[in-house]
C-alpha positions as CSV (number, residue, x, y, z in Angstrom):
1,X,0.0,0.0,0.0
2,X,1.5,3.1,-0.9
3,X,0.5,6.3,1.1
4,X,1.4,9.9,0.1
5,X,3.3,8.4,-2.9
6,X,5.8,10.7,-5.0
7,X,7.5,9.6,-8.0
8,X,11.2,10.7,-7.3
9,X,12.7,9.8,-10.9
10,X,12.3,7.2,-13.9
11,X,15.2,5.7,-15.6
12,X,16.0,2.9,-17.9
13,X,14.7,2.6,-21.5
14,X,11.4,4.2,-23.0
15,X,9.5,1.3,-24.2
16,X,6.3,0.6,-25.6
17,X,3.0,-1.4,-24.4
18,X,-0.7,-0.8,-25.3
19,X,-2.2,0.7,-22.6
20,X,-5.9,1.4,-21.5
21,X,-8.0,2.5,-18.9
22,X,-11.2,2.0,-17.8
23,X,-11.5,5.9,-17.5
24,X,-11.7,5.7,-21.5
25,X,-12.9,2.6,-22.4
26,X,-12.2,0.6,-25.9
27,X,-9.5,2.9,-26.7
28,X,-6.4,1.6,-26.3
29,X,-2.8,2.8,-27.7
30,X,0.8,2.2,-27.8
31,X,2.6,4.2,-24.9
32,X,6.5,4.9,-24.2
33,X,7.4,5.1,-21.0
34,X,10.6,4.3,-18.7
35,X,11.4,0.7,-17.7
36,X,12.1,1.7,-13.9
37,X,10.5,4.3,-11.9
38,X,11.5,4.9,-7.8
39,X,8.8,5.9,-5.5
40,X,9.0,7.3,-2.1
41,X,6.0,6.9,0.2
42,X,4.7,5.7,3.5
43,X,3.1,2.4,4.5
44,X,0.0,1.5,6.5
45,X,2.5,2.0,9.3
46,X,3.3,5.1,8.4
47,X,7.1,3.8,7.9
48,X,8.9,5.6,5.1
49,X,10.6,3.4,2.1
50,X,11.5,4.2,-1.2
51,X,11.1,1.9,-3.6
52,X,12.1,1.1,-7.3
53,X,9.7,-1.3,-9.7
54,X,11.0,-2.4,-12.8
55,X,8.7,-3.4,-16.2
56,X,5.3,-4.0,-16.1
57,X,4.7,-3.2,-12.4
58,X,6.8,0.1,-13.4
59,X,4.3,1.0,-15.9
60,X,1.1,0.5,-13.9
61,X,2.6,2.5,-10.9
62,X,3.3,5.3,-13.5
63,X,-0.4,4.9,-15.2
64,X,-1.6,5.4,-11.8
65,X,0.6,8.5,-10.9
66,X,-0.6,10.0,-13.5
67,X,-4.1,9.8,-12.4
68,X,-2.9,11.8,-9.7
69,X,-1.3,14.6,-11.4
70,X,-4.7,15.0,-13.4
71,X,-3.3,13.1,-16.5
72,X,-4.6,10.1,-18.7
73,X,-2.8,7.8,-20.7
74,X,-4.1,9.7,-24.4
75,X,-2.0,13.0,-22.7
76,X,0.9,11.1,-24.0
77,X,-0.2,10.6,-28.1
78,X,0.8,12.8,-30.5
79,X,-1.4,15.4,-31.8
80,X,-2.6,13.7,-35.3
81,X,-3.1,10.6,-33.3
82,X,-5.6,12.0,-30.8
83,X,-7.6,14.1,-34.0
84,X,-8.0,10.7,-35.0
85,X,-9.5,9.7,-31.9
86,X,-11.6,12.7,-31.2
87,X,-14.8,11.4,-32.3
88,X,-14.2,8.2,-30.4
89,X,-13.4,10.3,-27.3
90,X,-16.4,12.8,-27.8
91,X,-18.9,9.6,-27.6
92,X,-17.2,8.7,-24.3
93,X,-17.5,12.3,-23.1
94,X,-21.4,12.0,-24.1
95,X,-21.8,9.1,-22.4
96,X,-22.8,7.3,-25.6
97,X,-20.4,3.9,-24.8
98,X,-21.8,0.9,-23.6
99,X,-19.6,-0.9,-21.0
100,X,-19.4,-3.8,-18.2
101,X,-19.3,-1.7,-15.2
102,X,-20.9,1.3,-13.9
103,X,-19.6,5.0,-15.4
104,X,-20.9,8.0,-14.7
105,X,-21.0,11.2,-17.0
106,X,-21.4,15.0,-16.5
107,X,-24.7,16.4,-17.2
C-alpha cells in the first residue's frame, strides 16, 4: 500500500505497451514510457521506504501517478493521433459507450 506516494525519478529505456483504462474505455494505444520508476511513500504503518519497480509493475505504478497529477494515458499521443481519436473520445464524453461496469458522465 503506498501512502502519500511521490515519483522521485524514472530511468532505464522508453519502451512501448498498449495501454488502456477504464477511464476511457475501448481505446487503447501504444505508450512509451521508462522501464524503472523509484517511489517514495509511507506504509499502513506510516514507515517511510523508497522503492524502485521495474517493467510491467513500473508501468502501472506510473499509469496510476498520473491519475494523480490529473493526467490520462491519451496525454501522451501525439497530436494527429488524438484528432483521430476525437470522435471516439467525444462519444465517451457524451456518455454514448456501452460498458461492463458502472460509469458516470457530466450532465
Amino acid at each position: 500500500m503506498f501512502i502519500n506516494a511521490h515519483v522521485i525519478g524514472v530511468d532505464g529505456e522508453e519502451w512501448a505497451y498498449n495501454e488502456g483504462c477504464l477511464s476511457i474505455p475501448k481505446i487503447r494505444e501504444d505508450i512509451l514510457r521508462c522501464e524503472e520508476v523509484t517511489v517514495e511513500y509511507v506504509d499502513e504503518n506510516f514507515e517511510p521506504h523508497v522503492s524502485t519497480f521495474h517493467g510491467i509493475s513500473g508501468r502501472i505504478i506510473q499509469h496510476e501517478y498520473d491519475h494523480i497529477e490529473g493526467k490520462l494515458f491519451i496525454d501522451y499521443l501525439k497530436p494527429l493521433k488524438r484528432k483521430l481519436l476525437k470522435s471516439k473520445l467525444d462519444d465517451i464524453t457524451k456518455g454514448r459507450i456501452s460498458v461492463d461496469y458502472k460509469m458516470s458522465f457530466p450532465r
